[in-house]
N, C-alpha and C positions, 0 to 999 in steps of 0.2 A: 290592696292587692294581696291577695291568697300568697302561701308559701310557696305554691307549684309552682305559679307564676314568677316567682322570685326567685326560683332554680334553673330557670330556663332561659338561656343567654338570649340577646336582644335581636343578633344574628347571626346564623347558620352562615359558615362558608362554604362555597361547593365543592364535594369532593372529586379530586383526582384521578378519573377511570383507569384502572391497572387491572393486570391478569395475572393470573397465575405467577406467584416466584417473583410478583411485584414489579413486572414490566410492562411498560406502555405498548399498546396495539403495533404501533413504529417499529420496534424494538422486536416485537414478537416475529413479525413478516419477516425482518432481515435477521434473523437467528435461525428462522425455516430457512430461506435461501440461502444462509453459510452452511448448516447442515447438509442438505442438498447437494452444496458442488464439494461437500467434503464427501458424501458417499461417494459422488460419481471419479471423484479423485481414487478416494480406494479401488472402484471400481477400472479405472485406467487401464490396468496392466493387464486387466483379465480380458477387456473389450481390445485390445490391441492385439493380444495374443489370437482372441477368435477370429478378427478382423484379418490379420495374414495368414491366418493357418485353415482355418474353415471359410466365411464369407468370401474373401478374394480368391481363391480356389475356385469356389461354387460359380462367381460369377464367369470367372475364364473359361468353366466348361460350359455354362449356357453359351457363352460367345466362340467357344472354337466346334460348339454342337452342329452350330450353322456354316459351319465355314470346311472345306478341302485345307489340309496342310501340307507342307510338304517334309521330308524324311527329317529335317531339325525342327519342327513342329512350329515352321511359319506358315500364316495364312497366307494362303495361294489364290484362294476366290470364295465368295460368297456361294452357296448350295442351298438354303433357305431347310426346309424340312427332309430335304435327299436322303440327308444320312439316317431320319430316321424311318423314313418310307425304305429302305437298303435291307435296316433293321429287321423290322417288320416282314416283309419279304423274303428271310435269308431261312433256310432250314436249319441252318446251324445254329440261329438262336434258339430255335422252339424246340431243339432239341439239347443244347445248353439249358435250357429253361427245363425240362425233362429230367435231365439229372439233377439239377438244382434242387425243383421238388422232391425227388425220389430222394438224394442224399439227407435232408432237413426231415422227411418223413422217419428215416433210420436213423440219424441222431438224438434229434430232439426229444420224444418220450420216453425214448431208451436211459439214455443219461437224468434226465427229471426220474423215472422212474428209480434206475437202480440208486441214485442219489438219497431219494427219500427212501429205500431200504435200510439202505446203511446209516441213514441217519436216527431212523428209530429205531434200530437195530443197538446202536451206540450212546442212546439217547440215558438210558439209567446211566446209577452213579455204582457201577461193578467195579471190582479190583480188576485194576489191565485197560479199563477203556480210554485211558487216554493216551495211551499207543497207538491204537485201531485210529482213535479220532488223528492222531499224528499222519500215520499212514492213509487215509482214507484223502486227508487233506492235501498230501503231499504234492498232484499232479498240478496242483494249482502254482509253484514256484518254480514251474521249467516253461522254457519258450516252448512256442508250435518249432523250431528249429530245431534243438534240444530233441524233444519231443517226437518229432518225426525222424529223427537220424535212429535212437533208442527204437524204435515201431519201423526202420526199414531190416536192422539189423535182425531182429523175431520173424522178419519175413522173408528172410533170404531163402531161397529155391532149395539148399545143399547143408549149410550148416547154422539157420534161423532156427531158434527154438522152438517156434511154434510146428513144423515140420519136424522135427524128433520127436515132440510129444507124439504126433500123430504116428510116428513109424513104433515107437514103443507098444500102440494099441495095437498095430496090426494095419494099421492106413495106409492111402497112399500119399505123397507129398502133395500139395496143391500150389501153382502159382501163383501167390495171393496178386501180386502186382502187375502179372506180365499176361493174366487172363481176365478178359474182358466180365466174363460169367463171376470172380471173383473183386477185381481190383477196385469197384466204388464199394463195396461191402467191407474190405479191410481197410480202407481210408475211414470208413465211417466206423467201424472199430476202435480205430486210434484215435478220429475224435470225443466217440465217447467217454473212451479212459481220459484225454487231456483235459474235456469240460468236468469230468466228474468232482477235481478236488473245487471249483467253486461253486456248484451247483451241489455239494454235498455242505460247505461251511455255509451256506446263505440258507438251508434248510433246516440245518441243524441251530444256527440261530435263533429260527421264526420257532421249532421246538421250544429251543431254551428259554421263551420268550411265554408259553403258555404255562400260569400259574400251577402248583402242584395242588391246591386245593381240589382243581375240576378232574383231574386225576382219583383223587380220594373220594370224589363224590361218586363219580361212575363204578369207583370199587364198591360203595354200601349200596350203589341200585344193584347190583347185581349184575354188570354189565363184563363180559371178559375183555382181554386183553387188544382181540381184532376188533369185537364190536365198537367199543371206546376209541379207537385209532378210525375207523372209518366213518360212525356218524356224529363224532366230538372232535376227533384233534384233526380232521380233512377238512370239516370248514373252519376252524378257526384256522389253518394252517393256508386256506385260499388267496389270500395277500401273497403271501411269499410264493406259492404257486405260479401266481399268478405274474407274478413280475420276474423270475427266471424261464418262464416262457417263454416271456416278448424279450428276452435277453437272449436266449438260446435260439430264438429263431432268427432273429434278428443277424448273430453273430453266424446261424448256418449258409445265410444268403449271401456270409462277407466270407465266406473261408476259402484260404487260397494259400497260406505259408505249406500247410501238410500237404496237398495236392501239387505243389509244384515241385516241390523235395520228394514226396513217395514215385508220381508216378506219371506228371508234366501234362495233365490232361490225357493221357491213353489208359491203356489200348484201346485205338480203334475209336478216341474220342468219350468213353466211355465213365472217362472223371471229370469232362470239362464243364467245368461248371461257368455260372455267368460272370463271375470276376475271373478266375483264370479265362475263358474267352474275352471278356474287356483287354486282363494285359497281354494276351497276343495280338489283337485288332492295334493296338495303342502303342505297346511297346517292340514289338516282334515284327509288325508290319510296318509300322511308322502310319498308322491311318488315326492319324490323334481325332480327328473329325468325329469319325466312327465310333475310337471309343470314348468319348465326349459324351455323345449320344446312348450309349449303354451304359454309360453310367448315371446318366439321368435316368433314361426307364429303372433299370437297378434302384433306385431312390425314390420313385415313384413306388413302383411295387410292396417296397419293404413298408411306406408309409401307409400303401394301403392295407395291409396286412396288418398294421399296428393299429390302425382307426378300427379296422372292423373286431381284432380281437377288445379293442378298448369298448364298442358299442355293443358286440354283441356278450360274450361272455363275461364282460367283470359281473354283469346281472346277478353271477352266481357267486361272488364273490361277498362273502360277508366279513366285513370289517367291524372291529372291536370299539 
């Protein structure tokens, strides 16, 4: 018998299939399954919270959608799709819807726009700028309450700021509130100062966020200060663009604290937008059915307005 042979035991026991960290297959499955219900354990409080405060909500409005209530908001009788055939049918939504658009048209770019001013405005490291950035941020720590009592008192007919300035120049006073030709325009006013301090720090972020090298580079091409901001720091700046958009519009479809403190839906219907019309249908009428029903289309729309911006323009959205 050769030596190899003589090294080599006579036999082989078989070994013991183990995985990883030395446990058995057994062992592995029920380590995933403790894992598992220990997330969903963490996860408890948050599905509970959503589950009475979002889902049981949603569902009670699909169900009182279909239903007449009466002035304590019990169901009185089945209506099947009534109230949103009502809906549909009413002038007063598609003209709620009217100013809806028209107001989200004046806020929305306004505020993105003048946001990303100020933000590359404020964006170098100058002696002073982080005051500006203090102040520029500031509207973002006052309620829409807060916020609209300060923006009724600048619009008072008699002794509002904004009418002395104008009598200083030589103008005449304007009723920002109480004139139909004026009153969604100075609402949209006050919203774009109240959106400006979060829609100026979430821009100023995505800035803070592009390396100074690509800065330095576009300085040796020879490139100036606008050219380098429009065809370098706009798209890499498209992400953040992009998602304070479907934020800011999203949020101009829900606005209703400043509109109901400036100016309660008037003159003449002229502020009412589709949630302040929801809460007079809902709360003012007692037609909970009704505004059941407007607030599903309201829900609808917003979604499709987010699908279509999500399909059609992130296209232009270049991510890093």
């Amino acid at each position: 018998m050769s030596t190899l042979d003589q090294d080599l035991p006579f036999t082989t026991a078989p070994k013991k299939i183990t995985t990883r960290a030395g446990l058995p297959p057994r062992s592995i499955f029920f380590s995933k399954w403790a894992e598992t219900l220990l997330g969903y354990v963490f996860l408890f409080p948050s599905l509970l919270l959503f589950g009475i405060f979002l889902f049981y909500p949603l569902i009670q409005t699909f169900y009182l959608s279909m239903h007449e209530t009466d002035p304590r908001g019990r169901v009185a009788s089945f209506v099947g799709f009534d109230n949103f055939t009502a809906i549909f049918t009413s002038e007063k939504f598609y003209k709620s819807l009217e100013v809806t658009g028209l107001f989200t048209i004046l806020t929305v770019p306004t505020s993105i726009a003048l946001a990303l001013l100020l933000a590359a405005l404020t964006h170098n490291q100058l002696k002073g700028m982080r005051f500006f950035q203090f102040i520029f941020s500031l509207p973002v720590v006052l309620s829409v309450g807060t916020s609209s009592v300060i923006w009724m008192m600048l619009f008072h007919p008699s002794v509002g700021m904004l009418n002395y300035l104008l009598q200083l120049v030589g103008l005449e006073p304007v009723a920002w509130l109480t004139d139909p030709r004026w009153a969604l325009l100075s609402v949209s006013m006050m919203t774009v100062w109240m959106n400006l301090g979060f829609n100026y720090i979430v821009l100023f972020s995505g800035l803070q966020g592009i390396p100074d090298e690509i800065y330095d580079s576009a300085k040796i091409d020879g490139a100036g200060p606008f050219r380098t901001f429009v065809q370098i720091i706009l798209p890499l700046l498209s992400p953040t663009v992009f998602f304070v958009t479907i934020v800011s519009i999203i949020g101009a479809f829900q606005s209703f604290g400043q509109i109901h403190i400036l100016t309660k839906g008037g003159p003449i219907n002229s502020t009412d937008v589709l949630v302040y019309n929801l809460y007079q249908d809902a709360f003012i009428n007692f037609r909970f059915g009704t505004g059941s029903a407007q607030a599903l289309v309201l829900f609808t729309i917003i979604l499709i307005f987010t699908f279509v911006q999500f399909k059609v323009f992130e296209r232009n959205v270049h991510y890093q």
